[in-house]
Every structure is written in C-alpha cells, then in structure tokens.
C-alpha positions in Angstrom: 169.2 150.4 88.4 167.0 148.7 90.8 168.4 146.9 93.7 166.3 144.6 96.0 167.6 143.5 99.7 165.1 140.2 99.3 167.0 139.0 96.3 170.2 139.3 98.4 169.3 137.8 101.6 167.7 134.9 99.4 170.5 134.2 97.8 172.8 134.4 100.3 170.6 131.6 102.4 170.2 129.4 99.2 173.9 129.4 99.0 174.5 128.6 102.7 171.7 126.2 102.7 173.4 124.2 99.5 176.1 124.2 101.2 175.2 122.6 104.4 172.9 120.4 103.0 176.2 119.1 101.1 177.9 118.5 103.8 175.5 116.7 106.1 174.6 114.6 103.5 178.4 113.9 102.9 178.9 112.8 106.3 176.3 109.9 105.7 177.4 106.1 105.8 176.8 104.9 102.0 174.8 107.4 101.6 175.3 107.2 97.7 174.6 103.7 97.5 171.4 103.8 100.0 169.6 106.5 97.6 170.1 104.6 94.4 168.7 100.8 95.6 165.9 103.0 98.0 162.8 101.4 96.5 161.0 104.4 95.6 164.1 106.9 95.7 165.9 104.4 93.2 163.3 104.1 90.6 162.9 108.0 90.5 166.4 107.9 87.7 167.3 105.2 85.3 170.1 103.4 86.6 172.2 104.6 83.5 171.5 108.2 85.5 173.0 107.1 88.6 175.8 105.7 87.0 176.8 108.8 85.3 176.2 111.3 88.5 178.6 108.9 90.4 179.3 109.3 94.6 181.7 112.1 93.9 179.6 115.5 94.5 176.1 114.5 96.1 173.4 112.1 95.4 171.3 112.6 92.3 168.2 113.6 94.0 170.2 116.4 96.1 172.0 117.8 92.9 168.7 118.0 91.5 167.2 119.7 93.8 169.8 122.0 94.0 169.8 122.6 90.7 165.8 123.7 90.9 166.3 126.0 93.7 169.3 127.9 92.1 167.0 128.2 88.7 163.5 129.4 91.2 166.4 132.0 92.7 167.8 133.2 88.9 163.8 133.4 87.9 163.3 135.3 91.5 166.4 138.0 90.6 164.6 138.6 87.1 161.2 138.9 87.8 162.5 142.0 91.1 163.9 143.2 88.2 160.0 143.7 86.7 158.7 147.5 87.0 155.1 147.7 88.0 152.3 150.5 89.4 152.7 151.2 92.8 149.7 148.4 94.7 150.4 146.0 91.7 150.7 142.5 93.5 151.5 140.2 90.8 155.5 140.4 91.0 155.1 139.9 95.1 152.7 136.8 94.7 155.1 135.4 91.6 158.0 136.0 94.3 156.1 134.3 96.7 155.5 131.0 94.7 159.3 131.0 93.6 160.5 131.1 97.2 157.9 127.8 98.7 159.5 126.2 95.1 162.9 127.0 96.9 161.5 125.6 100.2 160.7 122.6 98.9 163.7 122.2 97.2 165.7 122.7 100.2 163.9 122.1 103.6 160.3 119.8 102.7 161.8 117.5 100.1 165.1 116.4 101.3 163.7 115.9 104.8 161.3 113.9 103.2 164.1 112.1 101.2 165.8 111.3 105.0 162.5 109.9 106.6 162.3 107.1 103.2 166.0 106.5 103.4 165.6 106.0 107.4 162.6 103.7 107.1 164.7 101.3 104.4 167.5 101.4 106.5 168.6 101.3 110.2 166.1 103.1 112.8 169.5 105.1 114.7 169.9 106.3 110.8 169.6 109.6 109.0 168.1 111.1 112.2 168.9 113.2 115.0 169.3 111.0 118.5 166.8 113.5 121.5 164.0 115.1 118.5 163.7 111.9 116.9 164.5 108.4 117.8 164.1 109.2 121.6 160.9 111.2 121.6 159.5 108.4 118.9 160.2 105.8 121.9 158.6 108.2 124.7 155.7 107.8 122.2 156.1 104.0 123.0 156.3 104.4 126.7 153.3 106.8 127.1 150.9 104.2 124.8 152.0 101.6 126.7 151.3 103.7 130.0 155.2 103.4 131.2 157.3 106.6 132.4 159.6 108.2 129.9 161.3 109.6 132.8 162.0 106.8 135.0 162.7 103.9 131.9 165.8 103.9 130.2 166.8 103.6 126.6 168.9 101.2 126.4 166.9 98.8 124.4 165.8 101.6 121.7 167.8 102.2 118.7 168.9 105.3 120.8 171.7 103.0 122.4 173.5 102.7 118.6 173.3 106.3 117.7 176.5 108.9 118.2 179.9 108.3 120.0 179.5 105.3 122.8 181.3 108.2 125.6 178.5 110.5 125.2 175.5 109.0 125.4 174.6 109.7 128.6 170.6 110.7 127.3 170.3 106.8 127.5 169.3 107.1 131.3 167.3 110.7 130.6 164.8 112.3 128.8 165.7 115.7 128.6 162.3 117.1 127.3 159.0 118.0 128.7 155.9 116.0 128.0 153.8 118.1 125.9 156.7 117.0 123.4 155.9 113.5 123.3 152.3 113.7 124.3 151.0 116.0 121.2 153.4 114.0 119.0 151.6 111.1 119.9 148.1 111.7 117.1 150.3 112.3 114.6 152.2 108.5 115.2 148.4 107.1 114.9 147.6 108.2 111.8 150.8 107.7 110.3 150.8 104.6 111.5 147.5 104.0 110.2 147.7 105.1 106.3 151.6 104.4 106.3 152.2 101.5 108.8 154.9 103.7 110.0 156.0 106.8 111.4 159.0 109.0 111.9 159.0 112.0 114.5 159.4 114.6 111.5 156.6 114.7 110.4 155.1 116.4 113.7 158.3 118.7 113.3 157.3 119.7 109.4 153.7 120.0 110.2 154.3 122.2 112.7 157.1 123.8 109.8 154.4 124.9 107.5 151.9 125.7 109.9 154.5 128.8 111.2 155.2 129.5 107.1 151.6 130.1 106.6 150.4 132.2 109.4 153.7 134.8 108.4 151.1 136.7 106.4 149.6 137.5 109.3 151.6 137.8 111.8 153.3 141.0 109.5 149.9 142.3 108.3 150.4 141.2 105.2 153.0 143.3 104.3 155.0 141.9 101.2 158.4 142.9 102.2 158.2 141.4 105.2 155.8 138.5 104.4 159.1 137.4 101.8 162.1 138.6 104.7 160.6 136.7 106.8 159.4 133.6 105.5 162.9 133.3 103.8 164.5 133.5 107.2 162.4 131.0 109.0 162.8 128.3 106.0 166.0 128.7 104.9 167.4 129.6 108.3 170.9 127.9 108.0 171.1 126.1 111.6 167.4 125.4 112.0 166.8 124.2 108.7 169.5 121.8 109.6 167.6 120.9 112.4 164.3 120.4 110.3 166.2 118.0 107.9 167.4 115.9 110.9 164.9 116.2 113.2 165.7 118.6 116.5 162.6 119.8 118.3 163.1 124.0 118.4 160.5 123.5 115.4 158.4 121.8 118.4 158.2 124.7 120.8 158.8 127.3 118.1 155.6 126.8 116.9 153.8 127.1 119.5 155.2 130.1 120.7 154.6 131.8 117.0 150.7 130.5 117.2 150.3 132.1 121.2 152.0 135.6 119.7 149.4 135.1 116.9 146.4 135.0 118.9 148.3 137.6 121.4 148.8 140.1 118.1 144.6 140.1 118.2 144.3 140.5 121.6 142.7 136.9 122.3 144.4 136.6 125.2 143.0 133.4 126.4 144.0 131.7 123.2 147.5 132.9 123.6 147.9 132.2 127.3 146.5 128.6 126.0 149.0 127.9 123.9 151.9 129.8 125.4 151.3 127.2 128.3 151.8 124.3 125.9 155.2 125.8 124.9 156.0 125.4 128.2 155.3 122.0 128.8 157.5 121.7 125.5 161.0 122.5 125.8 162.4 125.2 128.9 163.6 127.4 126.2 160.3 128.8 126.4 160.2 129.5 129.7 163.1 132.7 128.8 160.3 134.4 126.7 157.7 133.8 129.3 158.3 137.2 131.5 157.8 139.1 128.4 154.9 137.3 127.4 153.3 137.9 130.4 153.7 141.7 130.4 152.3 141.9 126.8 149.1 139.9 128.1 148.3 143.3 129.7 149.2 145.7 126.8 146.0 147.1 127.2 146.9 148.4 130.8 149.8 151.5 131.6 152.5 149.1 132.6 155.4 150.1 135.2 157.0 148.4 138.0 155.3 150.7 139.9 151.5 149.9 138.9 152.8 145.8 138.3 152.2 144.9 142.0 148.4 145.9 141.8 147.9 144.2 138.4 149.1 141.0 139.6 145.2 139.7 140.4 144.6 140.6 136.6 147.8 138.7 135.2 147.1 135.9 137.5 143.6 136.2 135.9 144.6 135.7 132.4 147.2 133.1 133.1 144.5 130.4 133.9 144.4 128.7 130.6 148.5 128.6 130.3 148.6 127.0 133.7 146.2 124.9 133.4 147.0 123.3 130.2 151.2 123.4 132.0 149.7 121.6 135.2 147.4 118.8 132.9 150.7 118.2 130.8 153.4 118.0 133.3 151.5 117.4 136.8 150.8 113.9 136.2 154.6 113.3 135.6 155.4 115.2 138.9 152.9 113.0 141.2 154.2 109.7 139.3 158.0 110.2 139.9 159.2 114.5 140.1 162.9 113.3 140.8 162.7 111.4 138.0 161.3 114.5 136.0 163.4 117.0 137.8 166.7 114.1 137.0 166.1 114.4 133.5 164.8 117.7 132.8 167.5 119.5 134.9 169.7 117.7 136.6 170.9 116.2 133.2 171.7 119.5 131.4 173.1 121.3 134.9 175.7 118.1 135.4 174.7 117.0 138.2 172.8 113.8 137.8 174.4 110.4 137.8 175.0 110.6 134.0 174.7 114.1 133.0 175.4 115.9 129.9 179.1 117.3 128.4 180.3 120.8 128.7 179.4 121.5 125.0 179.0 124.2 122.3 180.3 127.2 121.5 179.6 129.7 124.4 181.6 130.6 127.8 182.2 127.1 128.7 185.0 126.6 126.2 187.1 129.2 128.0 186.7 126.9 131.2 187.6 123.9 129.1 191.0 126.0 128.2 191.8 126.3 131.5 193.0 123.0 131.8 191.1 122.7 135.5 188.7 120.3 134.5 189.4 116.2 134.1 187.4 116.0 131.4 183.9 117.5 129.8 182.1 115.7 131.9 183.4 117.4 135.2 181.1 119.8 137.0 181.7 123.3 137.4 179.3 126.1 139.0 178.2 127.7 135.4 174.9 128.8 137.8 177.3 131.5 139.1 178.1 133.3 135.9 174.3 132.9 134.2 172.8 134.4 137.7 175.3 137.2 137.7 174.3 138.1 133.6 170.8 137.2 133.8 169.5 138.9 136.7 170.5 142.1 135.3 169.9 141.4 131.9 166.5 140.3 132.8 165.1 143.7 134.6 166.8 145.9 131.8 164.9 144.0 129.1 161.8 144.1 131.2 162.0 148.1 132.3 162.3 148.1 127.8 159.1 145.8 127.3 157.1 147.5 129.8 158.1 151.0 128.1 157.4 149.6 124.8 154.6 146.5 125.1 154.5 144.5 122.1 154.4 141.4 120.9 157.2 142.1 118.6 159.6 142.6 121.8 158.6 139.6 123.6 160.3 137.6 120.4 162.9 140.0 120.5 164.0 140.6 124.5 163.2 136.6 124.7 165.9 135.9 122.0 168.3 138.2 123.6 167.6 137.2 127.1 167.8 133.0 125.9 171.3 134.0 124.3 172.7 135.2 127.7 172.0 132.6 129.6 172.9 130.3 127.2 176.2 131.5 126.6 177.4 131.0 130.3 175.2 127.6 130.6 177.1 124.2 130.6 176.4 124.1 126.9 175.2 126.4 124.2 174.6 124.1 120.9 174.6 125.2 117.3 170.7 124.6 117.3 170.1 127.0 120.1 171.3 129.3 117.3 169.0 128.9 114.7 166.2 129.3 117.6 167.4 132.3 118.1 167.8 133.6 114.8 164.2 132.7 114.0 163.1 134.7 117.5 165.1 137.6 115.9 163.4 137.6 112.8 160.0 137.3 114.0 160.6 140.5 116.3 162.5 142.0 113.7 159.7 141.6 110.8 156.4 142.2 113.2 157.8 145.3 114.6 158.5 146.3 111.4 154.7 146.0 110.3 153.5 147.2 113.2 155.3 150.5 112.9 154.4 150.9 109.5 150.7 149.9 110.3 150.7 152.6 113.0 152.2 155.3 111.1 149.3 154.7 108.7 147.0 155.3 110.9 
C-alpha cells in the first residue's frame, strides 16, 4: 500500500499549526467578543452562529478555518492515494492547490483576521511590539525626516505593549534601516486605497513572494516544490511570527531572492540583493561568508587560491556594498553611536537600557547559577560565542569551499547562526523558525540539484 512522506509531514504541520494558532489566539484580551462586534468580521455569521459557537474553544472564524484546512488535508491524503503514469502531473498540481487552500486557511487569512481586529481596536493590539508597531513608527520618523535611532518611543503605542520591566526597545531600534526604509512604499499605498496600514502586509508580501519562486529555486521538482513549500508556510515558529508580525520574513526574503538570482549565476543581481539583506536584520550577516564564496563557484576555490581571488570577489561585491553603504551610511554620518547603541549595544547589554538575558540557549545555564542580580545583568557571552564560532566558522567554510553551492550557503548559514546564537545573550523562539526555513531551503535545493546533475 502506498505510503507518501508529503502527506505525513503535512499533517503533522497542520496539526502543530492548529494548535498554536489555538493558543495565541487564546491568550488574546476579549478576543471572543472583539471578532463578533468587528464590523466586517461580525457580519461574516448571523449573530444566532456566534451565539451557538460560544468563547469556549476558539472564535468562529478560527474553527472555521480549521475546519477547511483539516478537510483540504483529508482530500490531500486521498487524492496521494491516486495511481497515475509515471510524468502524469495532475495529482502533483491537485496537491499543490490543496496545500495554498491550507495556507490560506492557516498563515494568509488569520493574519489578515489580526490586522482588521488591530485596526478596530487598540494600535499596541494583536501585534508583535519590534516587527510591527515599532518599525510602523520608524516609518513615521523617516517621512518626517527624524532619526529612528536617536528618537525614543515613548509616545508610540510601543510604550503600552508587553510587561512595563522589559521594555527597554523604548530607547532603541534594534533593526537596520533597509527594514523600515523598503517598508515605507508599501505604507503609501495602503494608506492610499485603505487610509491605513499595518506593517504585515510588507511581511506577507514578501510571504508569497518566497512561496512562489520555490518552483524554481528546486527545478521544479514536485517532491520538493510540496516539501518545501509546506515547510516555509506551515513552519510552526515562523508562521507564528507571520500571524503576529516579527521581521525574519523581512530579511528571509531577500536572502531567498539573492540565492535565486545566485542559482543562475547572475551574480550582480544576487550580490544586489544579498546587500539589502544586510541592511535588514544582522542575522544575515552569518550567511554572508558563505555567500561570498559561492559568488565565485565558477572558480577552483581553496584557502590556498582565496588570497589571489580577492580582487575578483571584491569585484562582484560592488552592488551589495553599495546598495549596504546607500541604506545604512546616511544613518552612520547622522548619529553612528546612536546606530551602533541600538543595533548592538542593545542586544550585547551594554547600553544604558539593554536587552534581557532571554530564550532558550546557553544563557539559561548562567541564569541557574544564581551569579547574576537579575536578567538584566551583564555577563561576557562574547567569550563563549568567539570560542564556538571561530572554529565553527573555518570548518564550515573548508566544507563550502569543497562543495560550492548555493544549497550550502542556506545550510552552513543556518548551522553557523545556531551556534552563535546559542551562547549569545539571547536566543528567541523566532530565531528558530529562521532557521528551520534556512534548513529546508538547503535541504530541498540540494536535493534538486543532485538529482538535476545525476540526470545529466
């Protein structure tokens, strides 16, 4: 009897997504009540239906929803089920639909359902604090020509958001300006055909833009076009993040699009937009050494022969620099401690008001200690992430340069992210579903690439 891996993984991600979609949705402030007198949310059910759901196991529109994506999943397990010629297509392509119904039942509509229910209710609501209320207020700043680095937040609805001990990001912007900056055309049309606009859309844009080029990016090979597109939707942390609105998406994205171009050997397209993830977020910055030794995959790499190909790497690094320098140099002639305050200091501890020892990494076995006051104590985590990385770094270099492609640059990145992560200050659940994503894409293109070489 016919047994498909795909119907497994999917359901296994449905399940988990249910599941935490339940419970962030549970967590919500009258969340029960807000959906049912929404103005457009509320009219979607007769009131008798609202009545007869009740508060008790989810709002109406998310057992709904839940409901379609476990029937696209029981339809999905009966049509793998289907016998057809070898090159027949139609069982992949039906598949293929019944998963984006899924997507949208998990991940586009109910993130869609949080924007409404934000916009009818408080701004600091239904929202995630850094990838959305403070980037929408950069937004502000950088139309009205102020510094998101040196202003505070205090007046934004960032002050009411979260536990009043932690919100030390009310004197920082821990991001880098591409964030805010290509955000910014997106606020201007929403804000001219719906008079408003909430940071998620950027994020969901961006969402579907990664979805569609996974056809692609694994030469169009079914079982990997479905692997991977179910583990970059339905990914249970950064799905979470998608629904509330953290920024991985952000520089995710553009990291996918640079490998994209880099896949096709357009390198000046990839160095473009590999620059732009670098203006983004610093989590880039760990796949960056990687990147940069792909660039030349059409050279015999070694640390020997890297010295004298330096002119040529320098060569093909112009347009990532360059777009780096016009996104983030202006910032560093305006104010750089300001930059460097935020960007760093913040997340290392050592600025004025800095961030928590937080997460689930190294740091908690320093927290058991008992030597520290409190979270918010500094220790030396520099030492530990030095004495991992360093090593860590040239092994999975000596392994890219052995095997260059594009496939290991998402794949020693993720790996190389994680261990530095775990001995940083803080590793958070998000950082997580990054790296799952980073996994799957190296996973799934090195997959098809082997298969398209063996072919050959």
């Amino acid at each position: 009897m016919r047994r498909s891996l795909d119907v497994l993984l999917l359901f296994i991600l449905v399940i988990s997504r249910l599941r935490i979609n339940a419970f962030a949705e549970a967590s919500l402030f009258e969340h029960f009540q807000n959906i049912s007198r929404h103005p457009l949310l509320g009219k979607l059910l007769p009131r008798e239906a609202f009545a007869a759901f009740g508060p008790y196991m989810g709002d109406p529109i998310f057992l709904l929803l839940a409901a379609i994506s476990l029937l696209a999943f029981l339809i999905y397990a009966i049509v793998d089920l289907i016998d057809v010629k070898p090159g027949k297509l139609t069982v992949f392509w039906t598949k293929y639909a019944l998963l984006w119904i899924i997507i949208l039942a998990l991940i586009l509509l109910p993130t869609l359902k949080l924007t409404l229910l934000r916009q009818d209710n408080l701004p600091h609501s239904y929202s995630h604090d850094g990838g959305v209320i403070q980037t929408e207020a950069t937004i502000d700043y950088f139309l009205d020509g102020r510094n998101p680095y040196i202003e505070d937040y205090y007046d934004t609805p960032m002050a009411d958001w979260g536990f009043p001990e932690f919100r030390t990001a009310l004197e920082h912007y821990p991001y880098l300006p591409a964030t805010f900056i290509l955000s910014t055309p997106v606020k201007l049309i929403s804000d001219g055909i719906l008079g408003w606009y909430d940071q998620r859309f950027t994020y969901l844009l961006l969402f579907i833009l990664i979805l569609l080029l996974i056809p692609s990016l694994v030469r169009k090979r079914p079982a990997a076009i479905l692997g991977l597109t179910m583990l970059l939707s339905l990914n249970p942390m950064m799905g979470l993040d998608i629904l509330f609105g953290q920024n991985d998406i952000f520089v995710l994205a553009w990291i996918v699009v640079s490998l994209w171009f880099l896949q096709r050997r357009q390198v000046m397209w990839s160095s473009l937009f590999f620059g732009i993830a670098c203006a983004a977020k610093p989590t880039a910055w760990f796949l960056a050494p990687f990147w940069i030794i792909a660039l030349l995959a059409d050279q015999n790499i070694s640390w020997k022969t890297l010295p004298s190909q330096i002119p040529q790497t320098l060569k093909r690094l112009i347009p990532a620099i360059a777009i780096f320098l016009l996104l983030v140099l202006p910032y560093i002639l305006w104010d750089a401690n300001a930059l460097i305050d935020d960007v760093w200091r913040w997340s290392a501890g050592t600025a004025e008001a800095h961030y928590q020892i937080w997460g689930l990494g190294f740091a908690n076995f320093i927290l058991a200690t008992g030597s520290l006051a409190n979270r918010f104590a500094y220790w030396p985590f520099w030492i530990p992430e030095l004495i991992v990385s360093i090593p860590l770094l040239i092994l999975l270099l000596t392994k890219q340069m052995r095997n260059n492609t594009t496939a290991n640059v998402y794949w020693y990145g993720a790996i190389f992210l994680l261990g530095f992560a775990y001995f940083s200050r803080f590793l958070n659940e998000n950082y997580l579903g990054f790296l799952l994503a980073l996994f799957a894409l190296g996973y799934f293109t090195n997959f098809s690439s082997e298969a398209a070489d063996s072919s050959q």
